[in-house]
N, CA and C atoms as a LAMMPS dump frame, in Angstrom:
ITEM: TIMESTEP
0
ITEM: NUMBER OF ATOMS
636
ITEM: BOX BOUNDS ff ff ff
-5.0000000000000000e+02 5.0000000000000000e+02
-5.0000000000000000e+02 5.0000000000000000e+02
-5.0000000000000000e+02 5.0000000000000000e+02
ITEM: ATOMS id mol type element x y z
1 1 1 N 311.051 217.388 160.588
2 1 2 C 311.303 218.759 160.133
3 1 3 C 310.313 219.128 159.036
4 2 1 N 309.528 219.952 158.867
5 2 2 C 308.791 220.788 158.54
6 2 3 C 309.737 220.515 156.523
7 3 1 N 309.038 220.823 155.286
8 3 2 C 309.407 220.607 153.893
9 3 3 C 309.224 221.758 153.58
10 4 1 N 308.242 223.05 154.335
11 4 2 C 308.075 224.095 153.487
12 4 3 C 308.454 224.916 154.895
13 5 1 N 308.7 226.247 154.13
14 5 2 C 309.236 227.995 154.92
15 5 3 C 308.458 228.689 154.416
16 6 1 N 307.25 229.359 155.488
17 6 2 C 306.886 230.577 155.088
18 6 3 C 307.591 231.736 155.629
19 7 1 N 307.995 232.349 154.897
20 7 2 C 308.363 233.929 154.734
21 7 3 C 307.543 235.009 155.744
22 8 1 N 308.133 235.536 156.986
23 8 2 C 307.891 236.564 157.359
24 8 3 C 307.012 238.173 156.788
25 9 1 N 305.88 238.11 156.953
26 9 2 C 305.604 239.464 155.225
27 9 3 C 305.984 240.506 155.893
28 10 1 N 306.068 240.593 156.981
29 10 2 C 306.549 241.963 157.826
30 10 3 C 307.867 242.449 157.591
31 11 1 N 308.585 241.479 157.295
32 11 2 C 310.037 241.848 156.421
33 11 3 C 310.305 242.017 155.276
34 12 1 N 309.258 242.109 154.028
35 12 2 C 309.581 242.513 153.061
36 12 3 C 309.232 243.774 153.075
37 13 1 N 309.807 244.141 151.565
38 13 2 C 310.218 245.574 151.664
39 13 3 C 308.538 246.623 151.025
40 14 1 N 308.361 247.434 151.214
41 14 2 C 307.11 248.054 151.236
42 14 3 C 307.331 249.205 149.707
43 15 1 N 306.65 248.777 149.57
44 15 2 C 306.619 250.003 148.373
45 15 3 C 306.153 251.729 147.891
46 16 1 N 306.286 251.694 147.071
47 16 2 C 305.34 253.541 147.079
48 16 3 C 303.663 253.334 147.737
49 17 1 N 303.218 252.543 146.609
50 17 2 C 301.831 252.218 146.383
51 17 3 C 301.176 252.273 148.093
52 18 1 N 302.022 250.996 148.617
53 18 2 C 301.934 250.719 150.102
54 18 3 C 302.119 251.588 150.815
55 19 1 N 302.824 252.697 150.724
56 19 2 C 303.052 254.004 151.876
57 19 3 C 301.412 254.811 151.315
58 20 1 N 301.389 254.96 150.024
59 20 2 C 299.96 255.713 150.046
60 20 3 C 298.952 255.106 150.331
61 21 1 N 298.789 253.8 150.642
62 21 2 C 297.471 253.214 150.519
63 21 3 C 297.152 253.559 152.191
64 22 1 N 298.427 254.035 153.235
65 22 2 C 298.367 253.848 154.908
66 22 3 C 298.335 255.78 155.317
67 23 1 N 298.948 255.913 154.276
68 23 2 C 298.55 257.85 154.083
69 23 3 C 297.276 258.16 153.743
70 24 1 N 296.36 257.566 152.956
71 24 2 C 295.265 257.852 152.446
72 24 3 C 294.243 257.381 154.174
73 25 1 N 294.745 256.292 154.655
74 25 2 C 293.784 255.768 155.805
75 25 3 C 294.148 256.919 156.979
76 26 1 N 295.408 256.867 156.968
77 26 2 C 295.3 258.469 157.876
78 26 3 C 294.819 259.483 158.032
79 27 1 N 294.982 260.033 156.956
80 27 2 C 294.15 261.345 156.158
81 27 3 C 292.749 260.95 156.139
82 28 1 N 292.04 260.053 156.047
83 28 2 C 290.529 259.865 156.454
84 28 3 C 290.324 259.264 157.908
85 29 1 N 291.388 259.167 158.651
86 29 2 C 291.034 259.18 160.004
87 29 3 C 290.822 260.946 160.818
88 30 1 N 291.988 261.656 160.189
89 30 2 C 292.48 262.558 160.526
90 30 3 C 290.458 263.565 160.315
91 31 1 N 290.149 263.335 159.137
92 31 2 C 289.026 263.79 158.716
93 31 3 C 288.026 263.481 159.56
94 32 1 N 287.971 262.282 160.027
95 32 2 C 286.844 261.665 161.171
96 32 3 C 287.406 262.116 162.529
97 33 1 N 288.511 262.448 162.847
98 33 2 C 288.457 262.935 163.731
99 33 3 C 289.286 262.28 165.266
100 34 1 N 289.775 260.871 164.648
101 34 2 C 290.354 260.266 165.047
102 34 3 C 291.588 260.382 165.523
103 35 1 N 292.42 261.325 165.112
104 35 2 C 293.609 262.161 164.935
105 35 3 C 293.779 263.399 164.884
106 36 1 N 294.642 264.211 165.662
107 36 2 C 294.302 265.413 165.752
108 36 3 C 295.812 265.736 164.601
109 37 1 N 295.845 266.998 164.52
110 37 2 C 296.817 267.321 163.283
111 37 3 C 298.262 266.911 163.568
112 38 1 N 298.542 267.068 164.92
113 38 2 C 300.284 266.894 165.284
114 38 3 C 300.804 265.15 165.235
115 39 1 N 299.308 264.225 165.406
116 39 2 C 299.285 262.86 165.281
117 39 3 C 299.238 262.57 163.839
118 40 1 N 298.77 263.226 162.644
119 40 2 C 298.619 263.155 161.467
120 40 3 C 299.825 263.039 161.056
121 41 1 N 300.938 264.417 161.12
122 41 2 C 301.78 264.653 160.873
123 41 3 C 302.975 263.406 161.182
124 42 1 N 303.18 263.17 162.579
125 42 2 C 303.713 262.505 162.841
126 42 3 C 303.997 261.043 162.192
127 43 1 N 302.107 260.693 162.049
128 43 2 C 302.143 259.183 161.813
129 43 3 C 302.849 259.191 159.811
130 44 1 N 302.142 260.056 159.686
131 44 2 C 302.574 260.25 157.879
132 44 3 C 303.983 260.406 157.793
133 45 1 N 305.041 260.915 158.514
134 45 2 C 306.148 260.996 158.672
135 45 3 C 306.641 259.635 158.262
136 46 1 N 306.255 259.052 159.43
137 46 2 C 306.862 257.441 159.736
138 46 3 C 306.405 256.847 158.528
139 47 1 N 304.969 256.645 157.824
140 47 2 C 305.027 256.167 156.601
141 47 3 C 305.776 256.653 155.811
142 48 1 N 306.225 257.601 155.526
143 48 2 C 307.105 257.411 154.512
144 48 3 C 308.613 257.444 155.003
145 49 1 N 308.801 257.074 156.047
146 49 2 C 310.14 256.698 156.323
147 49 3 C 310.107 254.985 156.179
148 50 1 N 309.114 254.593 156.259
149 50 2 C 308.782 253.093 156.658
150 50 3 C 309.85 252.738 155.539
151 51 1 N 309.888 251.293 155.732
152 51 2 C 311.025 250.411 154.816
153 51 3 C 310.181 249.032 154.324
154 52 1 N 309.663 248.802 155.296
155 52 2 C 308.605 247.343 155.537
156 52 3 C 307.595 247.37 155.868
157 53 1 N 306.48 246.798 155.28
158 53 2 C 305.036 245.862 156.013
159 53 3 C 305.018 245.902 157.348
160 54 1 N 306.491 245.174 157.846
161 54 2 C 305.965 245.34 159.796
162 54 3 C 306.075 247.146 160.333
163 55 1 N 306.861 248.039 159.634
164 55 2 C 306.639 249.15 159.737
165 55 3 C 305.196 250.064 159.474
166 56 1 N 304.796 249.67 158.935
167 56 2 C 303.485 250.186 158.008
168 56 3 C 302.36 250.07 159.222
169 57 1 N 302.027 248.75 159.436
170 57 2 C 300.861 247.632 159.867
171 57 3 C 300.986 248.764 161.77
172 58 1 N 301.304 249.08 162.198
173 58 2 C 301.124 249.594 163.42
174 58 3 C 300.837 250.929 163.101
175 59 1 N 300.869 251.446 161.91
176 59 2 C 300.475 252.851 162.251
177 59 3 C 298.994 253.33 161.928
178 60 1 N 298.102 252.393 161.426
179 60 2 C 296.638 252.145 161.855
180 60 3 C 296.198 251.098 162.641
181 61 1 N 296.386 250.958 163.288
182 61 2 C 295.867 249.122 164.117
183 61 3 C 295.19 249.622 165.177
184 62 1 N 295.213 251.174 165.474
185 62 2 C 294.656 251.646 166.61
186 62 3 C 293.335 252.437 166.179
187 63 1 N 292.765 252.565 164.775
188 63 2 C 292.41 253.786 164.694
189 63 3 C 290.65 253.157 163.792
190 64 1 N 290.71 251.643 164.26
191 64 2 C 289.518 251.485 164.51
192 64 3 C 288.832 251.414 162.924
193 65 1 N 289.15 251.597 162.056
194 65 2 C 289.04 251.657 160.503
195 65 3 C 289.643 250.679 159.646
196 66 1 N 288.928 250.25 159.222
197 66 2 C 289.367 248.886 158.112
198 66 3 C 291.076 249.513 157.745
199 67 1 N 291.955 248.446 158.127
200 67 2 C 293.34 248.912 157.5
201 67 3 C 293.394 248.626 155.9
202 68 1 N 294.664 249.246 155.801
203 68 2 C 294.701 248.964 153.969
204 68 3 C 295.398 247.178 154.274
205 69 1 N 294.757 246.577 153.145
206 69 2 C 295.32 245.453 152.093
207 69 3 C 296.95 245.356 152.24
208 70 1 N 297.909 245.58 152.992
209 70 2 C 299.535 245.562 152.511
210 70 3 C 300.156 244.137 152.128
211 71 1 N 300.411 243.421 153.551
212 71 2 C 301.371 242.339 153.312
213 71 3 C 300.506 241.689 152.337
214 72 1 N 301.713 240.849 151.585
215 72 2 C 301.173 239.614 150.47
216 72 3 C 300.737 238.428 151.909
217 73 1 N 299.917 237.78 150.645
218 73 2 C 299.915 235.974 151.735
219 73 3 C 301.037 235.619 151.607
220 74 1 N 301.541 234.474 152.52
221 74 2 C 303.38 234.345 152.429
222 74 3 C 302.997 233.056 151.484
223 75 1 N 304.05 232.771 150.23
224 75 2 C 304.041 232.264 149.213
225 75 3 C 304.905 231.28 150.41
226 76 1 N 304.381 229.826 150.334
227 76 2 C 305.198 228.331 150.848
228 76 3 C 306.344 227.854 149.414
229 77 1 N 306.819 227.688 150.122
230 77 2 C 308.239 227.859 149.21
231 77 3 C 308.799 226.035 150.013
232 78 1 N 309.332 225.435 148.964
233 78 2 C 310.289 224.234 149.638
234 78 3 C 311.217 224.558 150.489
235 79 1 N 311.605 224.175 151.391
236 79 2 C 313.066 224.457 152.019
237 79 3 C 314.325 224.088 151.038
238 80 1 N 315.373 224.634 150.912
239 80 2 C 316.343 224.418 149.982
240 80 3 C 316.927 222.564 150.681
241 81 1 N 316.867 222.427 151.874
242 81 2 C 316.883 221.025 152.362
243 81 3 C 316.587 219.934 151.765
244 82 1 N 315.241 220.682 151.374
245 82 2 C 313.823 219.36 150.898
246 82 3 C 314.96 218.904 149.365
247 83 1 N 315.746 219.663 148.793
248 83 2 C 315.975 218.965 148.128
249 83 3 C 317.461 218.098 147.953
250 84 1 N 317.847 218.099 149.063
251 84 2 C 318.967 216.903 149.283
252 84 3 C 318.585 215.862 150.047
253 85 1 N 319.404 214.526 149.224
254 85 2 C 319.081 213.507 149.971
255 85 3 C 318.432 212.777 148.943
256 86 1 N 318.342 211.71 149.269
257 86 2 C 317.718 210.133 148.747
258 86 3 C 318.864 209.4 147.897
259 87 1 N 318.279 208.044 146.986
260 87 2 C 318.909 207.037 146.709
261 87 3 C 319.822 207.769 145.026
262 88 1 N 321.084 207.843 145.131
263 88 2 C 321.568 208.511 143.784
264 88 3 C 321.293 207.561 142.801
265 89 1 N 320.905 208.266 141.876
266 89 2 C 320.455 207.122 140.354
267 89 3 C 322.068 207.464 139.776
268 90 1 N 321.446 207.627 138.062
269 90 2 C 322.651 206.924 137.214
270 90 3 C 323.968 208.2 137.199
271 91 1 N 325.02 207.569 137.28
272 91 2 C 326.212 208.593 137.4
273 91 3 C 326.511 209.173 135.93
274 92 1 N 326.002 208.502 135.084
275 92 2 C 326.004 208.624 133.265
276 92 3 C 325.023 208.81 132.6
277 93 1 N 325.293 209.903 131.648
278 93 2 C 324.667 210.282 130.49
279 93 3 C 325.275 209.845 129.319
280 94 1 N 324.914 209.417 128.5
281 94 2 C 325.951 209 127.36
282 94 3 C 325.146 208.751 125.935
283 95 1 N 325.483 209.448 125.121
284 95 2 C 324.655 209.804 124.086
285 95 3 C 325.236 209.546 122.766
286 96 1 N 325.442 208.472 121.941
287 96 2 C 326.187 208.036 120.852
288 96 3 C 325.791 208.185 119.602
289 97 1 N 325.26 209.478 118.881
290 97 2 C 324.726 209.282 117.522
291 97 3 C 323.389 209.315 117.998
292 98 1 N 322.986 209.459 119.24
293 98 2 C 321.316 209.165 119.396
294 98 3 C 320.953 210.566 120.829
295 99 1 N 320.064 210.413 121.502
296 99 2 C 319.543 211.56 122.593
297 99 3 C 319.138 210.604 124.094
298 100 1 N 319.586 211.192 124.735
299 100 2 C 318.951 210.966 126.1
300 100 3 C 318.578 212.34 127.137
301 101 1 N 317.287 212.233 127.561
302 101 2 C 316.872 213.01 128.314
303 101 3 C 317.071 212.354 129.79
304 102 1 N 317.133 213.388 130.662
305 102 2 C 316.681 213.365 132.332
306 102 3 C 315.692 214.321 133.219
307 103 1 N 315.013 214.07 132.729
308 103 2 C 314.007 215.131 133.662
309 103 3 C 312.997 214.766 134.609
310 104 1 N 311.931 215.142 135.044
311 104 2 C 311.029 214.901 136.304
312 104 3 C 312.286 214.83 137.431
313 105 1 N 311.604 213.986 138.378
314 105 2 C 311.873 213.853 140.069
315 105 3 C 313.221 212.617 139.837
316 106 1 N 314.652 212.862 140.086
317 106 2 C 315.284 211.996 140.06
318 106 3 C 316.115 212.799 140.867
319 107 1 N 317.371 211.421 141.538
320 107 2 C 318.784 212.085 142.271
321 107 3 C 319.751 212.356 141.866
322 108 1 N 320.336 213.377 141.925
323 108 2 C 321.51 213.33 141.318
324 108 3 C 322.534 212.899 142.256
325 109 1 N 323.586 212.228 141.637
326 109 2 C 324.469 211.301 142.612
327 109 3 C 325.228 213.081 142.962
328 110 1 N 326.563 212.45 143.363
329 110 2 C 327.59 213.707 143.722
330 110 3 C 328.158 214.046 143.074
331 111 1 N 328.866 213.21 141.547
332 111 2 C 328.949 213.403 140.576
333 111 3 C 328.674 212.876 139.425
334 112 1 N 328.51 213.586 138.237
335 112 2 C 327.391 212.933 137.318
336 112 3 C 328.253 212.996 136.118
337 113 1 N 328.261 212.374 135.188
338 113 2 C 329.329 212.596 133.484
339 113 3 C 328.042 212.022 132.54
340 114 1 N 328.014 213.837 131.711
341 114 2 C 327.63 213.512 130.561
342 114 3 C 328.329 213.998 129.394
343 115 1 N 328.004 212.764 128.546
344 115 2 C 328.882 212.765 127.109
345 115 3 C 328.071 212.474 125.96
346 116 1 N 328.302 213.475 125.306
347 116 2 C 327.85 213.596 123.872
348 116 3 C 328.478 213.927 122.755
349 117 1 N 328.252 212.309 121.85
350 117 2 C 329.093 212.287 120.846
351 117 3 C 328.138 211.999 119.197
352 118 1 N 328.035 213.184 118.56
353 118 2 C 327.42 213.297 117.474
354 118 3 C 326.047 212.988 118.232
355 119 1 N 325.341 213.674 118.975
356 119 2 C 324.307 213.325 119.713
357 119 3 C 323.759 214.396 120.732
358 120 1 N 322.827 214.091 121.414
359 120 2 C 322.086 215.271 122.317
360 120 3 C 322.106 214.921 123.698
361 121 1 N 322.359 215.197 124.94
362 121 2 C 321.838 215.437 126.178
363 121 3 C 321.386 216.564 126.779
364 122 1 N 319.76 215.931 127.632
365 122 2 C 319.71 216.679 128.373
366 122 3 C 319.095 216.617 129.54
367 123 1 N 320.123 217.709 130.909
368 123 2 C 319.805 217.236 132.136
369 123 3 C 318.864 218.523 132.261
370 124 1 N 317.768 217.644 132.982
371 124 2 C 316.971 219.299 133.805
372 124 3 C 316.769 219.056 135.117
373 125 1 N 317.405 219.962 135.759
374 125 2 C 317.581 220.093 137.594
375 125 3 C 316.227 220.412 137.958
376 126 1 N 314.777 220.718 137.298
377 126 2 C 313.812 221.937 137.574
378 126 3 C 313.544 221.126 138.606
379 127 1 N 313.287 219.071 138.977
380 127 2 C 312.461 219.058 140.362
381 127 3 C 313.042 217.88 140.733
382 128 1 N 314.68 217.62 140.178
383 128 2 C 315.396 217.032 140.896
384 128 3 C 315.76 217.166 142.209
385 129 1 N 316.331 216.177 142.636
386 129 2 C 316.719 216.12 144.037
387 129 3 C 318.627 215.94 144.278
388 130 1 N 319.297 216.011 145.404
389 130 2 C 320.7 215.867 145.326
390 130 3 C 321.227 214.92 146.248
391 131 1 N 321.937 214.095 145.611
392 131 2 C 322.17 213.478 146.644
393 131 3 C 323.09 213.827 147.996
394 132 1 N 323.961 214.971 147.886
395 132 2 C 325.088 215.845 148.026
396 132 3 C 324.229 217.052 148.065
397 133 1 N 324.98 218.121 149.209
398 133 2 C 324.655 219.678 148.858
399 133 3 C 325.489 220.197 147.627
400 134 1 N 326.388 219.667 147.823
401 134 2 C 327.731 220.032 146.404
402 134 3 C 327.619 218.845 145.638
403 135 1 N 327.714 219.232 144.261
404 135 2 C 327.453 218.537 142.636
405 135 3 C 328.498 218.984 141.895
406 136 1 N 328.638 217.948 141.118
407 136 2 C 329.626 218.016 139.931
408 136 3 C 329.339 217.784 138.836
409 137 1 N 328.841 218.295 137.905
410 137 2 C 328.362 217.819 136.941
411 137 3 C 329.494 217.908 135.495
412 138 1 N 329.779 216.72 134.871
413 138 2 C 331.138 216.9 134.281
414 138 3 C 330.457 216.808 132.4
415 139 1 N 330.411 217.335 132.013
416 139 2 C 330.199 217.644 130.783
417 139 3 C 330.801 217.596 129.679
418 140 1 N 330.887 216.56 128.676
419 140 2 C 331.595 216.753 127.179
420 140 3 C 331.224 216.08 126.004
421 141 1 N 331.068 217.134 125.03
422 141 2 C 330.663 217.202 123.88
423 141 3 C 331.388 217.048 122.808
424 142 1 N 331.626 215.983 121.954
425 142 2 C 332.294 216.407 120.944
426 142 3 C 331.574 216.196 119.321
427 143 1 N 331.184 217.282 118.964
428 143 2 C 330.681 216.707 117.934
429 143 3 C 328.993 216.799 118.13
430 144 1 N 328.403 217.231 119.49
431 144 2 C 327.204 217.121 120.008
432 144 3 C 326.572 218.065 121.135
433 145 1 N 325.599 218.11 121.769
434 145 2 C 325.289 218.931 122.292
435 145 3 C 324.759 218.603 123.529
436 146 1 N 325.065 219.221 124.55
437 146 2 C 324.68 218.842 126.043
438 146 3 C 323.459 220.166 126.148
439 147 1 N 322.9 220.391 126.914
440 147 2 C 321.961 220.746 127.607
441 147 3 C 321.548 220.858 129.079
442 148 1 N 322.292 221.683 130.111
443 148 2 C 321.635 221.512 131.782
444 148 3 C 320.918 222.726 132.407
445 149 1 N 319.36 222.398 132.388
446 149 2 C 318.711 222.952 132.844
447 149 3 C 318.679 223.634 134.722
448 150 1 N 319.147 224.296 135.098
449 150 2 C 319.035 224.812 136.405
450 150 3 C 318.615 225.335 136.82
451 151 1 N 316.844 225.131 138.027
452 151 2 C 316.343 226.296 138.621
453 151 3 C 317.22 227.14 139.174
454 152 1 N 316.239 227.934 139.944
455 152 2 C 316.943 229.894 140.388
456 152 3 C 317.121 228.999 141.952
457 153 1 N 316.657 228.006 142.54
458 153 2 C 316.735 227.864 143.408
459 153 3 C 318.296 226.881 143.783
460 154 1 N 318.82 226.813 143.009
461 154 2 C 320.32 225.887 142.543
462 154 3 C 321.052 227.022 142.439
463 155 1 N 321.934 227.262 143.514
464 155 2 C 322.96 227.879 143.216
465 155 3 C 324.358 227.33 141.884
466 156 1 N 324.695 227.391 140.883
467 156 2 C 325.236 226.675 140.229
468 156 3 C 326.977 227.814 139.265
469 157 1 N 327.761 226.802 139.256
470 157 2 C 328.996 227.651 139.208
471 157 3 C 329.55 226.534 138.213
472 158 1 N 330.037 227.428 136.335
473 158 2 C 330.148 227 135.278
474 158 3 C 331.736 227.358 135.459
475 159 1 N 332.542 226.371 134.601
476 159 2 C 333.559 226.944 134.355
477 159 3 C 334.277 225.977 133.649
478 160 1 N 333.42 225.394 132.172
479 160 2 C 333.813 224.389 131.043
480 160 3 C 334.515 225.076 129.989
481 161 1 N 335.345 224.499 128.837
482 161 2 C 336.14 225.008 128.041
483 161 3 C 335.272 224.33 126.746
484 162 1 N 335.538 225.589 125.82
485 162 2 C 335.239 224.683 124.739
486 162 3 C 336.21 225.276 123.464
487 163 1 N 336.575 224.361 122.149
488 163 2 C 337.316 224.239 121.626
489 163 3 C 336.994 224.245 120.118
490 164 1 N 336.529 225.287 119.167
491 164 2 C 335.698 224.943 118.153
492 164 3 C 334.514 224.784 118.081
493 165 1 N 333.634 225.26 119.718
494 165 2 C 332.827 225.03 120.221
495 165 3 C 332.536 225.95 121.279
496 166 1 N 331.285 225.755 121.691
497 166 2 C 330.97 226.508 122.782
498 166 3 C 330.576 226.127 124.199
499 167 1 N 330.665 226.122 125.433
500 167 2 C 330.642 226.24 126.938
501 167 3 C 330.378 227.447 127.046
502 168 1 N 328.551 227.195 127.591
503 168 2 C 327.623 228.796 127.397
504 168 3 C 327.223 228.933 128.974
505 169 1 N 327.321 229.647 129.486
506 169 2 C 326.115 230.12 130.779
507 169 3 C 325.621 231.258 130.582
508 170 1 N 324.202 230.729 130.633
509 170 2 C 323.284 232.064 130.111
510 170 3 C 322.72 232.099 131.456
511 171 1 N 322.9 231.638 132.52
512 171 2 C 322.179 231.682 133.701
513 171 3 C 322.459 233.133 134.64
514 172 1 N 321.667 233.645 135.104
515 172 2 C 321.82 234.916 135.837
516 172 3 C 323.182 235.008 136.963
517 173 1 N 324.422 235.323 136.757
518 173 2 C 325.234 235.48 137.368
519 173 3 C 324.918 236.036 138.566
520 174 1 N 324.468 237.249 138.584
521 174 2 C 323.999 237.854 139.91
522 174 3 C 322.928 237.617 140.725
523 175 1 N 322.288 235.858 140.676
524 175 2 C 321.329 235.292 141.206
525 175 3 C 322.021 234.967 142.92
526 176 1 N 321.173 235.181 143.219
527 176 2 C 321.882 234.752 144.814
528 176 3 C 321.714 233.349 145.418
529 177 1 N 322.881 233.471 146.443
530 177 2 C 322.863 231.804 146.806
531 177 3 C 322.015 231.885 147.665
532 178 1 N 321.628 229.917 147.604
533 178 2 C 319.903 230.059 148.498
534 178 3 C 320.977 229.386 149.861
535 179 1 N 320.405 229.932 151.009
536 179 2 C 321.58 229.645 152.466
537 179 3 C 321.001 228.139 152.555
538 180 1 N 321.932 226.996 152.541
539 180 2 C 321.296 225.51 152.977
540 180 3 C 321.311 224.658 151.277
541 181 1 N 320.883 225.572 150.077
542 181 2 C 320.454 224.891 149.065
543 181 3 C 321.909 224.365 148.306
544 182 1 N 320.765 222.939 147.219
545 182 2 C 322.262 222.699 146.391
546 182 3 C 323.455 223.777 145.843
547 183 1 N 324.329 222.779 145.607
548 183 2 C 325.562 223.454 145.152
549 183 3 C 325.812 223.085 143.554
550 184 1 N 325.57 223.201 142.502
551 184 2 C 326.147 222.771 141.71
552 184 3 C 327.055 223.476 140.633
553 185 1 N 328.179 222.232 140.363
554 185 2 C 329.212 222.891 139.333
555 185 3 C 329.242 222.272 138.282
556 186 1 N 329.662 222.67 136.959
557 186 2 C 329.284 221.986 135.705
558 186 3 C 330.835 222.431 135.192
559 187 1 N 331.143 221.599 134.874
560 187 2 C 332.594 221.221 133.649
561 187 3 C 332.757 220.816 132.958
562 188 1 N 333.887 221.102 132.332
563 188 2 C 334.002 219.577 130.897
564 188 3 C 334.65 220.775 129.758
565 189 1 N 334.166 219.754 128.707
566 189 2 C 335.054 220.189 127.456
567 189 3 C 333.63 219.868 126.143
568 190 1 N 333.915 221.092 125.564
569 190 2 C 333.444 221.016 124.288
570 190 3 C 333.744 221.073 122.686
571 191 1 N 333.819 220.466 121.822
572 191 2 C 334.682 220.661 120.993
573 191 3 C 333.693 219.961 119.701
574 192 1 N 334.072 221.102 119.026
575 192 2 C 333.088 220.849 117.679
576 192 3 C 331.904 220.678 117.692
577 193 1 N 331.16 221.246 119.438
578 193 2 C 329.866 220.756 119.934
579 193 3 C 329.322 221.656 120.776
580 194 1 N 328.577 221.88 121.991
581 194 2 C 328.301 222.887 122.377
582 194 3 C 328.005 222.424 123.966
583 195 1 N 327.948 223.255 124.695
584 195 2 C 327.572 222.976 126.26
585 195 3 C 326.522 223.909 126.722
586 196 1 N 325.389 224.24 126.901
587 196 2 C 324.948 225.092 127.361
588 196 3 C 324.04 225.226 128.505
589 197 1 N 324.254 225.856 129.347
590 197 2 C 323.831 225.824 131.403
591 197 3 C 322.498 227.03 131.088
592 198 1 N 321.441 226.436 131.661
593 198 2 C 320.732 227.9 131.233
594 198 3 C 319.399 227.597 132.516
595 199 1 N 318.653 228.888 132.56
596 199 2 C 317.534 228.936 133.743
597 199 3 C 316.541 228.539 132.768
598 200 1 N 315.328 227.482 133.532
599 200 2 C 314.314 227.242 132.926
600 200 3 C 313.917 228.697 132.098
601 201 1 N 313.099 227.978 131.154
602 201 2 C 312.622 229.395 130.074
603 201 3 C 311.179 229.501 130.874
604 202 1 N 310.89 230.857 130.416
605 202 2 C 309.068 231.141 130.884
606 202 3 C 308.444 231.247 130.137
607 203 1 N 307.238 229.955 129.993
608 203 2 C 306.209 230.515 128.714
609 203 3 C 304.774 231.047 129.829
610 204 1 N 304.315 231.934 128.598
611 204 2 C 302.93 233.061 128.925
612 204 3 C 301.504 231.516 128.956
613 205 1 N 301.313 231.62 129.833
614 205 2 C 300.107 231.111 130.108
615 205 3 C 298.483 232.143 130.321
616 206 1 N 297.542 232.678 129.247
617 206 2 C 296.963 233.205 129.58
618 206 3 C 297.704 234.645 130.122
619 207 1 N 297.39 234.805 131.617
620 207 2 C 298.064 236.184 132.314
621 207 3 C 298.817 235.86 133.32
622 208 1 N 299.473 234.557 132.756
623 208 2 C 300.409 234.185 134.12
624 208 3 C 302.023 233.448 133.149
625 209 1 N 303.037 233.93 133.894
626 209 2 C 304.281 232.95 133.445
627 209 3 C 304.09 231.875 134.34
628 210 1 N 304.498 230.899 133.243
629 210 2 C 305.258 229.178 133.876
630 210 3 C 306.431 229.244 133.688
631 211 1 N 307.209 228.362 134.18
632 211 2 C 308.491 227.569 133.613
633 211 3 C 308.719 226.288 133.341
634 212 1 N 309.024 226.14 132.34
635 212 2 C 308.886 224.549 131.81
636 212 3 C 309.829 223.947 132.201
């Protein structure tokens, strides 16, 4: 099975910019002569009824003139698949007065317990793998601070208590689920300490965002 999905560009959605850039090629066909006025009309109609790229892309393909620039190149994307599966590492985090990190390429078992006591954890999902489509990630703090990093591509569902303390999701609620991708849920208890679920941050590179 194939690790990456390219994206259809004919199905994304077309914009202003994109309806004028296929109006402007009309209107200089129409000028050359290529089109008589009731074909002008017509075809300009349909651009701006268009919705999509595959709408757009047929209404010069006949007319013999460099078309406009529309669809993007399709961005290769992982399959949400690619990331379940393999050997589950450690089921524990456990942090006593001191810090433990988890990050890079590791598995997460099916369920995972981290605990932090007068101390720091932190998990980052950004290029983990699962061992499970569904995760549990059980969380508690007392006295200390957890940390779980979750790409946009992790569907993930919070619902920890905290007590003198805080159990935070700052993660985009209205992010959508990826069809096939992990599942993860984060719980636990916080008390006198903090829990917080959040989307990688973006730093400015030059003229481009990363995520760390």
């Amino acid at each position: 099975m194939s690790d990456e999905l390219v994206p259809d560009p004919r199905q994304m959605r077309a914009s202003d910019a994109d309806r004028e850039k296929v109006a402007q090629v009309l209107q200089r066909a129409h000028g050359e002569g290529r089109l008589d006025l009731h074909e002008l009309d017509e075809r300009l109609a349909a651009t701006y009824a268009a919705k999509t790229y595959g709408e757009l892309v047929p209404l010069t393909a006949d007319l013999g003139v460099p078309s406009p620039s529309l669809m993007p190149v399709p961005v290769q994307q992982h399959l949400p698949s690619s990331r379940i599966g393999g050997t589950p590492g450690s089921t524990a985090s456990f942090a006593f007065w001191s810090g433990i990190e988890r990050r890079g390429e590791w598995v997460v078992p099916a369920t995972h317990n981290a605990v932090a006591v007068m101390g720091g954890v932190v998990i980052d999902l950004t290029k983990a793998r699962f061992a499970q489509q569904e995760t549990t990630i059980n969380a508690y703090a007392l006295m200390g601070g957890i940390e779980v990093i979750v790409p946009a591509d992790v569907t993930v569902r919070v619902d920890g208590v905290g007590f003198m303390g805080a159990f935070e999701d700052t993660t985009h609620k209205g992010d959508p689920t990826v069809p096939g991708g992990p599942h993860v849920r984060i719980t636990g208890f916080a008390m006198m300490g903090a829990v917080e679920v959040r989307r990688p941050k973006r730093k400015k590179s030059k003229n481009r965002e990363i995520e760390d």
